[in-house]
C-alpha positions as CSV (number, residue, x, y, z in Angstrom):
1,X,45.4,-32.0,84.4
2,X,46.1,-30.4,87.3
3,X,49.6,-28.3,88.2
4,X,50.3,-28.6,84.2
5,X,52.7,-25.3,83.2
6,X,53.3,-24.9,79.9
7,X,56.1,-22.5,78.8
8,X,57.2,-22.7,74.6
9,X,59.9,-20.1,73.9
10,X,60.1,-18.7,70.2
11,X,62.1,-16.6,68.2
12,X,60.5,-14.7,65.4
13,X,62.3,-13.0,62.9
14,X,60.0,-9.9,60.6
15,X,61.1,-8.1,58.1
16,X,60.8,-4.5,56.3
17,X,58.9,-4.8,53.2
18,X,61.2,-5.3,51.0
19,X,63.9,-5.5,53.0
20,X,64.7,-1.5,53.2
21,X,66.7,0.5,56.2
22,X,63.6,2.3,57.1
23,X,64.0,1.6,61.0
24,X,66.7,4.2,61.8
25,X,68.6,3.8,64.7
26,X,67.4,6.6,66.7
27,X,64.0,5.3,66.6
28,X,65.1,1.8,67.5
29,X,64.5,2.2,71.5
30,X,61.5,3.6,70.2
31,X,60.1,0.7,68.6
32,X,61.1,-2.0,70.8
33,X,59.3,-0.2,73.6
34,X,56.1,-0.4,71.4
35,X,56.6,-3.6,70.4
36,X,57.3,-4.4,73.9
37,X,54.1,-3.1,75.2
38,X,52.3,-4.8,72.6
39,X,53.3,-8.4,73.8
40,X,52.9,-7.3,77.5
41,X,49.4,-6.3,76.7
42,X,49.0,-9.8,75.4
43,X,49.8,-11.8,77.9
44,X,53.2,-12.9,77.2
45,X,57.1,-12.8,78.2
46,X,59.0,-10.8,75.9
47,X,62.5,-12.1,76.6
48,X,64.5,-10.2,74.2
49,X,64.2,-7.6,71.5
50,X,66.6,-6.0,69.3
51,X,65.3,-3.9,65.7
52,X,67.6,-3.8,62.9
53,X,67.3,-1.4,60.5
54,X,65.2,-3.7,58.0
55,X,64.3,-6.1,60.3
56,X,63.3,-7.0,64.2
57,X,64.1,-10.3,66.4
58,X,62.1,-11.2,69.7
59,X,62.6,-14.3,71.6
60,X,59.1,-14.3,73.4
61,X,58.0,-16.6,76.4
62,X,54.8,-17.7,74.8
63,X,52.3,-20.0,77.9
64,X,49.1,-19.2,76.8
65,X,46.5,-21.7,75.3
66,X,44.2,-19.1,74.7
67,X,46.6,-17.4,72.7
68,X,47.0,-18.9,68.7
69,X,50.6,-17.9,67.7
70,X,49.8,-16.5,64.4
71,X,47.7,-13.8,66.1
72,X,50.0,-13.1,68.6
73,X,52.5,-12.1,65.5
74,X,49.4,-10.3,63.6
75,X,48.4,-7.6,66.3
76,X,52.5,-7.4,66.8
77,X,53.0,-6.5,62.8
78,X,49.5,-4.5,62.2
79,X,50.2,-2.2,65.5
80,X,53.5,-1.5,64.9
81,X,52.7,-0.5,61.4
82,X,49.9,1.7,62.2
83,X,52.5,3.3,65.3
84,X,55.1,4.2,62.8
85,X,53.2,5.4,60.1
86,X,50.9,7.5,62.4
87,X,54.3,9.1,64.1
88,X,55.6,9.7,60.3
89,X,59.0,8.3,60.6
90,X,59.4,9.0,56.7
91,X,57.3,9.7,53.4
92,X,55.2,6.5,52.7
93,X,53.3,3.6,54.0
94,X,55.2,1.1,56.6
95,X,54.6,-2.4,55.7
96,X,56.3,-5.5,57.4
């Protein structure tokens, strides 16, 4: 089809493992940066971001049919994870 846009906006919600206050607010600009970057790098609109202390919302411009949703969220979670626990924010492993 030619001239077909396609534009889907989605909020996703993520949580701490076990919903703990490991994402202390001096490390929240931090984070959303990251996270940020991490759905730049894929392609996609990052509309808003905000991370809670045991959890993070994004509303995210997703157009991409390249792009499956669930692997979008995946490289989001996994990198994130592996930025906080190689910074050492605390004792332990970080797990969304």
């Amino acid at each position: 089809m030619a001239n077909t846009y396609i534009q889907i906006y989605i909020q996703f919600v993520f949580a701490v493992q076990g919903r703990q206050n490991l994402i202390h607010p001096s490390k929240r600009e931090l984070l959303q940066k990251y996270i940020a970057g991490i759905i730049k790098n894929n392609t996609q609109k990052l509309l808003a971001i905000y991370a809670n202390p045991d959890h993070v919302h994004l509303l995210i411009g997703f157009n991409s049919l390249n792009l499956k949703i669930p692997d979008l969220i995946r490289d989001i979670k996994s990198n994130s994870s592996k930025f906080i626990n190689n910074e050492n924010w605390f004792d332990g492993n970080f797990k969304w």
